[in-house]
C-alpha positions in Angstrom: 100.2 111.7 124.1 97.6 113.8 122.0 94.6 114.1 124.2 91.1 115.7 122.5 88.7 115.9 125.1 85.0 116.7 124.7 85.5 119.3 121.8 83.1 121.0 119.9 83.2 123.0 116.5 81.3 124.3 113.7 81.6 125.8 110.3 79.4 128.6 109.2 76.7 127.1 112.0 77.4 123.2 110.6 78.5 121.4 113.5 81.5 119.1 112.4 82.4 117.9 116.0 80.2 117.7 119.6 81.6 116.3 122.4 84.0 114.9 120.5 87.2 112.8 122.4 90.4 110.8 121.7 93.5 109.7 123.1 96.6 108.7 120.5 99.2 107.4 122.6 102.5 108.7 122.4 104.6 107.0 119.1 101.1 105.4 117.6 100.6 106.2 113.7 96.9 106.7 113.9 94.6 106.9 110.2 92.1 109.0 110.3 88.9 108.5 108.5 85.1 109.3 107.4 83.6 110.8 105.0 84.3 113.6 102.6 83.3 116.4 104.0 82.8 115.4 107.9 85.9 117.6 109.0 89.3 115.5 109.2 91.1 118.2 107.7 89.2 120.8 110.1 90.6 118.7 113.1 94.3 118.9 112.2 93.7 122.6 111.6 92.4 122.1 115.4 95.4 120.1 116.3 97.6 122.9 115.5 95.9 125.7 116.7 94.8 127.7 113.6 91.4 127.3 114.9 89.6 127.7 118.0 87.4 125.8 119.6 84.1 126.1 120.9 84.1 124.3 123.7 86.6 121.1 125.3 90.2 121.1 124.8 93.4 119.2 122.5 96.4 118.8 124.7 99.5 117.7 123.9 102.8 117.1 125.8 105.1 120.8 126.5 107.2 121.5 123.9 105.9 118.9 121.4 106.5 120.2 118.0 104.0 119.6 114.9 104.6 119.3 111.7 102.8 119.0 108.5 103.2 119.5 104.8 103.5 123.1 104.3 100.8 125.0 102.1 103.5 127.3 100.6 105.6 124.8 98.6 109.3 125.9 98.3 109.8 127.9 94.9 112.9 130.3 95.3 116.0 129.0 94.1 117.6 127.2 97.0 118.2 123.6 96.0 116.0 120.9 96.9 119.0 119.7 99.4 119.3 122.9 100.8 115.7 122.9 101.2 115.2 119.8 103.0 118.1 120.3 105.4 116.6 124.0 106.6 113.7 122.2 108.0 115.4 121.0 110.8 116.0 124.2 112.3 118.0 123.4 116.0 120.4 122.1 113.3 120.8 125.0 111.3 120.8 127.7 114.1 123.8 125.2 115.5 125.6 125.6 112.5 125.4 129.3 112.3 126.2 129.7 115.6 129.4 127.4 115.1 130.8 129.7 112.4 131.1 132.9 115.1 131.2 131.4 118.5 134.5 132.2 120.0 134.1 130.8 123.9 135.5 127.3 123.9 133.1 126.4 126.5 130.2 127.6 123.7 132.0 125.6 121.2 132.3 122.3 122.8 128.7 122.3 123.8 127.5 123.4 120.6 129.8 120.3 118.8 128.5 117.8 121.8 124.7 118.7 120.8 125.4 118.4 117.2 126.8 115.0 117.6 123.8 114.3 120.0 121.1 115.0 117.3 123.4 112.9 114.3 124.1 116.2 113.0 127.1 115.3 110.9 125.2 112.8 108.8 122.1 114.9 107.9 122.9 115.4 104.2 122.7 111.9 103.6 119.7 111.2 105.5 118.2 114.4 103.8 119.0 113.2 100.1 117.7 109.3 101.6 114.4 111.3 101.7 114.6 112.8 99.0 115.5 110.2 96.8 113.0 107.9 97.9 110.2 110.8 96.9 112.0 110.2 93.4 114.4 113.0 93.2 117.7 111.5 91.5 121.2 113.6 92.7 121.5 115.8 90.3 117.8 117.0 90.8 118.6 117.6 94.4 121.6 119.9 93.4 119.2 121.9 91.3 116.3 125.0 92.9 113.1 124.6 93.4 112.0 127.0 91.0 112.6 124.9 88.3 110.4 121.8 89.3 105.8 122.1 88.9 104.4 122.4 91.8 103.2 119.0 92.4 107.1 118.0 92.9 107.6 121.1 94.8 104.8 119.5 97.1 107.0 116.2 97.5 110.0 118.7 98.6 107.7 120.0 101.1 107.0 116.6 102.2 110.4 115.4 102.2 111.4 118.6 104.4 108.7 117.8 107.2 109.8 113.9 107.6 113.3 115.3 107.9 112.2 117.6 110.2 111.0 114.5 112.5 108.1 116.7 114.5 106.8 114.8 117.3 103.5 114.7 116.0 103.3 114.5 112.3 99.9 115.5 110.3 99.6 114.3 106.8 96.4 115.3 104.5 96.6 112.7 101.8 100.4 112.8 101.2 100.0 110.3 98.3 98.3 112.2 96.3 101.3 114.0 94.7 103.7 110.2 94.6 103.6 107.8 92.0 103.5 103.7 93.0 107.6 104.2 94.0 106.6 107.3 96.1 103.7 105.8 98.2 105.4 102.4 98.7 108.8 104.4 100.4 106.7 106.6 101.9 104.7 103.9 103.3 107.9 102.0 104.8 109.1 104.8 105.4 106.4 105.7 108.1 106.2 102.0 109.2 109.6 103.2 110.7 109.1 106.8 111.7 110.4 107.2 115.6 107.1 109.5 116.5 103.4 109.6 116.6 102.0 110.2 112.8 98.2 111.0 112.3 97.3 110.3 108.4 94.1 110.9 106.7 94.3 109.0 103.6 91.8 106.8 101.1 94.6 105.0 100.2 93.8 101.5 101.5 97.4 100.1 101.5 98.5 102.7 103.3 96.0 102.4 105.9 96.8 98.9 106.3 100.8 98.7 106.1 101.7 101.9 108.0 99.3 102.6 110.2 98.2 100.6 113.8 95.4 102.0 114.2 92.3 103.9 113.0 90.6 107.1 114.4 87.2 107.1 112.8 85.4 110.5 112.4 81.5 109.9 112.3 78.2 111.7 113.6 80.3 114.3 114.7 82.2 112.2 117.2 85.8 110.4 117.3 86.2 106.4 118.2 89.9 105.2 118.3 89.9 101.5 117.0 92.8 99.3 117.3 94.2 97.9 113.9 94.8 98.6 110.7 92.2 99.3 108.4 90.9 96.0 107.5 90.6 95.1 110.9 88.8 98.5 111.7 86.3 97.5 108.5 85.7 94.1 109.9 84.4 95.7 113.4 82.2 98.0 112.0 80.8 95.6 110.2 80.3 93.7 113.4 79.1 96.6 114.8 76.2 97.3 112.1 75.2 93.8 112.2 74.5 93.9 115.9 72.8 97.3 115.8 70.9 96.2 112.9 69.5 93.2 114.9 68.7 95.5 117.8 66.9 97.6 115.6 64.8 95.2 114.0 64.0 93.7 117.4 63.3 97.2 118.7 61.1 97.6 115.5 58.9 94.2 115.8 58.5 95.6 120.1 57.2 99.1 119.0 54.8 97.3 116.7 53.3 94.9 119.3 52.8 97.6 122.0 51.2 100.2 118.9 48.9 97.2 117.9 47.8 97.0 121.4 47.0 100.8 121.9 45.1 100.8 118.4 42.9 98.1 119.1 42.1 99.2 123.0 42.7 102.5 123.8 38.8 102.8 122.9 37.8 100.4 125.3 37.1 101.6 128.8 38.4 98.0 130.2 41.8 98.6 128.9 42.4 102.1 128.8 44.7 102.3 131.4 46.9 99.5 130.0 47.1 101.1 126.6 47.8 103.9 128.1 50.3 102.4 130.3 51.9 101.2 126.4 51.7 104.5 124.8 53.9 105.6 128.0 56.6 102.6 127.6 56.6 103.5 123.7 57.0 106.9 124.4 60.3 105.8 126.8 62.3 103.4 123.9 65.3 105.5 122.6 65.1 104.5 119.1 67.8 102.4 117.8 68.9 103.8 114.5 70.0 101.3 112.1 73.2 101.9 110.9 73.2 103.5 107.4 75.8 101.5 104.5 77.9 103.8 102.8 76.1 105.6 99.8 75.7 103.6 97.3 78.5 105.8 94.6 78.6 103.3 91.5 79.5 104.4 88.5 77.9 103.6 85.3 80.6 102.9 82.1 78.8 102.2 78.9 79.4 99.1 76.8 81.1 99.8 73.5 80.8 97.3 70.7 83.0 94.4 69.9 86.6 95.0 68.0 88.1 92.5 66.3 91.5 92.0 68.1 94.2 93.1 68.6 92.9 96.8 69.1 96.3 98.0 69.1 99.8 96.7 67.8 102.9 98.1 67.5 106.2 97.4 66.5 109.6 98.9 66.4 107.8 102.0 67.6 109.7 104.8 69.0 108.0 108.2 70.8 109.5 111.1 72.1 109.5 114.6 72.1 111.2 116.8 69.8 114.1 114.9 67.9 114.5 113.3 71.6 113.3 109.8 71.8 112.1 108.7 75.3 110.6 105.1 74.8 112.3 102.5 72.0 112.2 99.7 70.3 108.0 99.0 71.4 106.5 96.0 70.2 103.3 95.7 72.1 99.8 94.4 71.1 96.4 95.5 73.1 93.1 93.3 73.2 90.0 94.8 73.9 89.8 92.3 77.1 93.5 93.3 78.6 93.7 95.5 82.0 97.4 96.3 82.1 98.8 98.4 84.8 101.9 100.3 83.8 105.1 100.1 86.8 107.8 102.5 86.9 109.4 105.9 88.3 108.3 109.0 87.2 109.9 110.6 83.9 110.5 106.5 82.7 107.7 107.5 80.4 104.3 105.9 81.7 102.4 109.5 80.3 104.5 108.8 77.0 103.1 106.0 76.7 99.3 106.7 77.7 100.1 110.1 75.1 101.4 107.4 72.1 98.6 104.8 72.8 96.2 107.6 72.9 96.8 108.8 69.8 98.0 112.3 71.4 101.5 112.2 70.2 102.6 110.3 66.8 105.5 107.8 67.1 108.7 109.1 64.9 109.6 105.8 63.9 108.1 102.3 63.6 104.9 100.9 62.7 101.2 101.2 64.4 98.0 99.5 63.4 94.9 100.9 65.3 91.4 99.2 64.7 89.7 101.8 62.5 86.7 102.0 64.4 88.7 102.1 67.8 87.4 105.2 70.7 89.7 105.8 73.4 88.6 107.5 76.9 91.3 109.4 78.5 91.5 110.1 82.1 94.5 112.1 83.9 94.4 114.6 86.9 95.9 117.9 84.7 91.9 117.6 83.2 90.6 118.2 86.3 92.1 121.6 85.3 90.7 121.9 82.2 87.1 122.0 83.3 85.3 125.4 82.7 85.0 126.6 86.6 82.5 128.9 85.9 80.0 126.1 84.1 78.4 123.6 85.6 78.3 119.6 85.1 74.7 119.9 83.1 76.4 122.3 81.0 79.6 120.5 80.5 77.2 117.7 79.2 75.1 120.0 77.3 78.0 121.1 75.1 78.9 117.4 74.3 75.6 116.6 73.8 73.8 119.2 72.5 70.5 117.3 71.2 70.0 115.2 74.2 66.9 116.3 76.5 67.7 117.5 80.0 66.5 114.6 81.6 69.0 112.1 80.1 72.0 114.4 80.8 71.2 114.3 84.3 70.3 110.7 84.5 74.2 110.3 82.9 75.2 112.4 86.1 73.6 110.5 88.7 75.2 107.5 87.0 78.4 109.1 88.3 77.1 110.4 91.6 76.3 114.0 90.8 73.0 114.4 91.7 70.8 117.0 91.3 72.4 119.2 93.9 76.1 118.5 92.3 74.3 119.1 88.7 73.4 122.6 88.7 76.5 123.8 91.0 79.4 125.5 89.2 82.6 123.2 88.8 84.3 125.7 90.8 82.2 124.8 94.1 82.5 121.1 93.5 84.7 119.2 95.4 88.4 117.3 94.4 86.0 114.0 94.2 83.6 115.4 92.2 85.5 117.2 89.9 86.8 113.4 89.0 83.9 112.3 88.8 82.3 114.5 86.0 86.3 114.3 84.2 85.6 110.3 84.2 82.2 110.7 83.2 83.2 113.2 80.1 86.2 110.5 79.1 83.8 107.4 79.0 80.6 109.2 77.3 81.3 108.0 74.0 82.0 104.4 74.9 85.6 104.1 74.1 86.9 100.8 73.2 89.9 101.1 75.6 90.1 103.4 78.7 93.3 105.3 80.0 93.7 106.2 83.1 96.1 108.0 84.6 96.1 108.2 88.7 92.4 108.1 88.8 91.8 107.9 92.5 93.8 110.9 94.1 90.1 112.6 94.6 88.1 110.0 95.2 87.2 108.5 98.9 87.1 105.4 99.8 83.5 104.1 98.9 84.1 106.0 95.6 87.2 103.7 95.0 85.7 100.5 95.6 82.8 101.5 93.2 85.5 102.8 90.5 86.9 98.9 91.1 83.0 97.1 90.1 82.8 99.4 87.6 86.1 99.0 85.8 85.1 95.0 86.3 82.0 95.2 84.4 83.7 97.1 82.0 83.9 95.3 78.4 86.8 97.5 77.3 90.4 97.6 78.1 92.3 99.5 80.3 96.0 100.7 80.7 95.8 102.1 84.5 98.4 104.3 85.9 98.0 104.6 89.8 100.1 104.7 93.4 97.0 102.5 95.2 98.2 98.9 95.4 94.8 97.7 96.5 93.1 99.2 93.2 96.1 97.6 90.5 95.4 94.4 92.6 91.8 94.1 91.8 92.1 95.5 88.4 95.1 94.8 86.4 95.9 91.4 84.7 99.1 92.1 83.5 101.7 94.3 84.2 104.1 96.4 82.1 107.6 97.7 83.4 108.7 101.5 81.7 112.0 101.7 82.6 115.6 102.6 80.9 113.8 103.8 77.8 111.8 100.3 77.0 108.3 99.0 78.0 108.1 95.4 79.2 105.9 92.4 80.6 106.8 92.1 84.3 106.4 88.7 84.7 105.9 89.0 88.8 103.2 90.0 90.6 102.8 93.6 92.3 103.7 92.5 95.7 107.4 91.3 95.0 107.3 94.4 92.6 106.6 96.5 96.0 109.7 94.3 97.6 111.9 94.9 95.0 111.2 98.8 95.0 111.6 98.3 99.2 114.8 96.3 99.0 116.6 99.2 96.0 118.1 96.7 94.4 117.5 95.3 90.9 115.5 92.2 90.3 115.8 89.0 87.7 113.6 90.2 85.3 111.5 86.4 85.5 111.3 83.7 88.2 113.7 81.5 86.3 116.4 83.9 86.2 115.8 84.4 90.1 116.1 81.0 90.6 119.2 80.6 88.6 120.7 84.0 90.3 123.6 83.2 92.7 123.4 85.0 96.1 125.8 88.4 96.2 127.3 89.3 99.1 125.0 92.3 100.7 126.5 95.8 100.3 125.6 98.8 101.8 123.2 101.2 99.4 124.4 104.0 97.9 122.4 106.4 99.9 124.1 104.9 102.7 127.6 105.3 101.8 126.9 108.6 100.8 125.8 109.4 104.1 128.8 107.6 105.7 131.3 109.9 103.3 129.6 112.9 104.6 129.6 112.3 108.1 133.8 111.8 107.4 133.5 115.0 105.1 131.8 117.0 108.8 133.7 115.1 111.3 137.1 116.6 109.8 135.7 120.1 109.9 134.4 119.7 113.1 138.3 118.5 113.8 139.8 121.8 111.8 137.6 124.2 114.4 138.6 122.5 117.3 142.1 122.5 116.6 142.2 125.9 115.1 140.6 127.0 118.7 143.5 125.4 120.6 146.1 126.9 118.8 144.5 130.2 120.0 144.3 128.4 123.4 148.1 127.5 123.4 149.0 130.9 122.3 147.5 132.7 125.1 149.1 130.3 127.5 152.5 130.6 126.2 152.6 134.0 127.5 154.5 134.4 130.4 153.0 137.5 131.5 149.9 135.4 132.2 151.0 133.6 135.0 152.4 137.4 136.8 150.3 137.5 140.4 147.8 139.9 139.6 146.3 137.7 136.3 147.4 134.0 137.8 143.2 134.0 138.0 143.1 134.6 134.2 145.6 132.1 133.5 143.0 129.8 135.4 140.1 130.7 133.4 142.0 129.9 130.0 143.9 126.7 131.3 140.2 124.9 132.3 139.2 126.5 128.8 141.9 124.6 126.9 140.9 121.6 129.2 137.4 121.7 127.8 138.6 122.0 124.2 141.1 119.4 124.7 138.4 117.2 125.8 135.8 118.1 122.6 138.7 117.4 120.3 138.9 113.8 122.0 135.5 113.2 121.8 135.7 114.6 117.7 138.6 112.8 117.2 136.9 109.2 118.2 134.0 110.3 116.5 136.2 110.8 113.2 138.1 107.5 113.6 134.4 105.8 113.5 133.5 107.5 111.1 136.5 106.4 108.6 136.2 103.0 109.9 132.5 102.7 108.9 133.7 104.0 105.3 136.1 101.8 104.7 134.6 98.7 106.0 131.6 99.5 103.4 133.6 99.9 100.6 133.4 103.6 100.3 
C-alpha cells in the first residue's frame, strides 16, 4: 500500500502540492492526472525519493521495490535480450553465483529459489515483452547500439515490466509505441500482478488498464474509483453541484448587499445592516468550478479540388534500389479521413513520405491535382524548430509581410498566447512545441493533412480540441497514431500496411485491437470470417519458445547437480573417511549428498514437466 499523507512541495517557491494525501491500495493500477504543468511527474520523483519533501510523508511497505523507465536508455552493445533479462537482478546474481558455488547445501538452495521465482523460463517471458514492444527475434539478438533512441526507450520499458517492481511508475509510456505497442502494453498491464501508477493522456489507456484515477488539482490529490470515463462523469457531477451552490451563494450575497446599501444610512436599521455586512462577511465563497481552458485550434479552409486529389496505380516506393511498399493502387478525395494500421518498419512513414511528395515512387504511375497543398505533421519536426527563436519569429520568417498583430492572432488560434509567443522554442513545453509544428504545417491551407502521431505532446483537453478541429476540417487526412479514442472519432476508413502492400481493412478498429490482442491472423473481410472453419487452438510461438527454454535450463540445472554428486560419491568412496577420528566428516558429507540427492529429485520432476509441456504443445 502507497500511503502520501499531508505532503507539501514547491518548485523554485511555486507550490505544486499542500497538504496533499492518498492511499493506492496494494495491486491497484492507479492513472494519474491534471494538468500540464501541475506536478505529476514531480510526485513520482517524490515517490522515489529523488526529492524531498517539505513537510508530510510517502510510505510504502519495507522492502517494496520501484521501478520506472530508466532515463539512461541502454546503448552499449549488449543485446536487447541480454538487456532485458539483467533487469531482474535476484535472477542474475543467482546465476552468477551458481557458476562458483561449491557447498551442495548453497547449491540446492540457490536451484530451489530459482525455481521459486520461474527462473528457468525467463528468456521467453523476456523476448514475450519484447516482442510485444515490436522487437522481432532477430532484433532481440542484436545490441542496443544499433537501434535510435526512441526504440532504445521501449527496451528500457520492456526491462522494467520484466523487472516486475512492486510499484511500477510510468510517465507517458505510449509515447514512444505505435497502435501495436500501446494495445500490448495496455493488456499487458490489465494483467500486471502489482500496483502500477500511470500518468498518461492517452484515453484508452486510462479506460482499459487502469481502475482507478488519482486526480492532481489545486495542489491536492483525490483518489476516484473507476476508470477514466467514469472519473469524467463525476467531476462533471461534481461541477454541476458546485456550480448550483455558487449561483445560490451568489443570488444570497446579493440580497443581504441590497439590504446594507439601501439602510445602512438609516438610523432605524443600522444595526440590522450591520448585523448583514457581518453574516456577508462570514460566507466562505463557493468558487465555481473553472471548465478546462478552452485550447481549440483553428485549421484554415482550403478551396475545393476536383476529386480524386490523389491516385495511384501500380506504384512502388522504397529506398535505394530497395522497394518497401508494392503494387499501390490507391485513390484520395479531398473528403476521406483514413487512418493507416500496422507495425512499425511495414511502411506507414513510406507511405505519408510517397503521398507527401517527399520521396518519388520508382515505378508506376501518380496523378496529383495540380493545384494540390499538403500539411505535414510528424514528431522528428518537433526537432527541427530553431530553439533559439521564438514562435512570432518562426511565423515571421514564413510570413514576412504580414503585420505583428495577425501573426499572433494565428498563434492564439493554436493556444500560444502572448506569453507562449515571445518565449524561445527552447523554453516551451512538449505540448507547445506541437502546437506551433501543427500550426506551421496547416498555415497554407493544404488540401490534405498528414499526420503522423500527432498527440504524443498534447494533454488531454488539447486532444479533444485537435478531434473538433480535424472535424471541421474541409480537407483530408491520412492519420498515423497509437490513441484509439482519437482514430475512432476521426478516421472513416482504415488502411492495413503490412507484408509490403497497403490495403482497405474492411473491419472496424476494435476487432483490429482483438486481432492484434489475440496474435493470430485475421480473414481479411467478414465474409471470409464467416466462411473460415474453426482451427484447433495452438499454443503461440512466444510460448513454445519459452516452454523449449525452460527444457534447454532445466537440463543444465540437471548437468550441475549431477556433476556435484559425482564429487559427492567420490569423497564417500574413500574408505579412509569412515576411520574414527573423521567418522564426523563422513557425517557432514553423507547429509551433503542427502541434500543434493534430494535437489536432483526435485530438478529431475521439474525436467520431466517441462518435456511433457513441450511435447504436448507441439514443440
Amino acid at each position: 500500500m502507497l500511503r502520501i499523507e499531508d505532503i507539501s512541495y514547491s518548485v523554485e517557491g511555486r507550490p505544486l502540492f499542500e497538504g496533499a494525501s492518498a492511499v493506492i491500495p496494494t495491486g491497484h493500477k492507479v492513472g494519474l492526472v491534471g494538468r500540464n504543468g501541475t506536478g505529476k511527474t514531480t510526485l513520482f520523483r517524490l515517490i522515489r525519493g529523488e526529492l524531498v519533501l517539505e513537510g508530510g510523508r510517502i510510505s510504502l511497505p519495507e522492502r517494496a521495490r520501484i521501478g520506472g523507465v530508466a532515463q539512461e536508455v541502454p546503448s552499449s552493445e549488449t543485446t536487447l535480450l541480454d538487456t532485458v533479462l539483467a533487469a531482474d537482478t535476484e535472477r542474475a546474481a543467482l546465476l552468477v553465483e551458481a557458476e562458483t558455488a561449491s557447498d551442495p547445501t548453497r547449491i540446492a538452495d540457490i536451484q530451489t529459489r530459482l525455481a521459486d521465482i520461474d527462473a528457468w523460463s525467463a528468456e521467453g517471458r523476456a523476448s514475450a515483452i519484447l516482442k510485444g514492444l515490436g522487437f522481432d527475434d532477430a532484433e532481440q539478438r542484436m545490441p542496443c547500439s544499433a537501434f535510435s533512441g526512441g526504440w532504445r526507450m521501449r527496451v528500457a520499458l520492456a526491462a522494467v515490466l520484466f523487472a516486475q517492481p512492486d510499484l511500477l511508475l510510468l510517465d507517458e509510456p505510449t509515447n514512444y509505441l505505435d497502435l501495436e505497442g500501446a494495445v500490448w502494453l495496455e493488456s499487458y498491464l490489465a494483467r500486471y500482478p502489482h500496483s502500477v501508477i500511470i500518468i498518461s493522456h492517452d484515453r484508452g489507456l486510462l479506460n482499459r488498464a487502469v481502475g482507478a484515477i488519482l486526480h492532481l488539482e489545486n495542489r491536492k490529490l483525490t483518489f476516484y474509483q473507476g476508470p477514466y470515463d467514469q472519473f469524467v462523469r463525476q467531476r462533471a457531477e461534481q461541477r454541476a453541484v458546485l456550480a448550483a451552490q455558487s449561483k445560490k451563494q451568489d443570488a444570497r450575497r446579493a440580497h443581504l448587499q441590497a439590504f446594507v446599501d439601501r439602510f445602512k444610512a438609516k438610523a432605524s436599521k443600522a444595526k440590522q445592516a450591520q448585523s448583514r455586512v457581518k453574516m456577508l462577511e462570514k460566507m466562505t465563497p463557493i468558487a465555481s468550478p473553472e471548465e478546462a481552458k478552452s485550447r481549440a485550434f483553428s485549421f484554415p479552409a482550403p478551396e475545393e479540388l476536383s476529386p480524386p486529389i490523389i491516385a495511384m496505380e501500380g506504384a512502388e516506393v522504397g529506398y535505394g534500389e530497395v522497394p518497401v511498399l508494392r503494387k499501390l493502387s490507391l485513390r484520395i478525395d479531398q473528403d476521406d479521413r483514413i487512418a493507416l494500421l500496422g507495425k512499425n518498419g511495414q511502411g506507414k512513414s513510406t507511405l505519408a513520405k510517397l503521398l507527401s511528395d517527399r520521396l518519388p515512387a520508382m515505378s508506376g504511375r501518380i496523378v496529383r491535382a495540380s493545384k494540390l497543398r499538403i500539411g505535414y505533421f510528424a514528431q522528428h519536426q518537433l526537432d527541427e524548430l530553431e530553439i533559439d527563436e521564438t514562435p512570432l519569429d518562426h511565423l515571421r520568417r514564413e510570413r514576412p509581410g504580414s503585420p505583428p498583430a495577425k501573426l499572433r492572432a494565428q498563434l492564439a488560434g493554436f493556444g500560444l498566447g502572448a506569453d507562449q509567443a515571445d518565449t524561445v522554442v527552447a523554453r516551451l513545453s512538449g505540448g507547445q512545441k506541437a502546437r506551433l509544428s501543427l500550426l506551421l504545417a496547416t498555415l497554407d491551407a493544404p488540401h490534405m493533412l498528414i499526420l503522423d502521431e500527432p498527440t504524443n505532446h498534447l494533454d488531454m483537453e488539447s486532444r479533444e480540441a485537435l478531434v473538433e478541429a480535424l472535424a471541421a476540417y474541409s480537407g483530408a487526412v491520412i492519420l498515423v497514431s497509437h490513441d484509439m479514442h482519437l482514430l475512432s472519432l476521426v478516421a472513416d476508413r482504415l488502411w492495413l500496411v503490412k507484408d509490403g502492400r497497403v490495403t482497405p481493412y474492411e473491419d472496424d478498429l476494435e476487432a483490429y485491437r482483438k486481432m492484434l490482442l489475440a496474435g493470430e491472423p485475421k480473414p481479411e473481410s467478414k465474409a471470409a470470417a464467416a466462411a473460415a472453419k474453426p482451427a484447433p487452438k495452438k499454443p503461440s510461438r512466444d510460448r513454445i519458445m519459452a516452454m523449449r527454454a525452460e527444457v534447454r535450463k532445466c537440463e543444465e540445472r540437471l548437468g550441475k547437480l549431477n556433476a556435484m554428486r559425482d564429487r559427492l560419491a567420490g569423497k564417500l568412496a574413500d574408505p579412509e573417511l569412515y576411520d574414527a577420528p573423521r567418522i564426523n566428516e563422513a557425517e557432514v558429507w553423507q547429509k551433503k549428498y542427502a541434500e543434493v540427492m534430494e535437489a536432483l529429485d526435485r530438478a529431475e520432476s521439474l525436467w520431466l514437466d517441462a518435456q511433457d509441456k513441450l511435447e504436448k504443445a507441439g514443440g
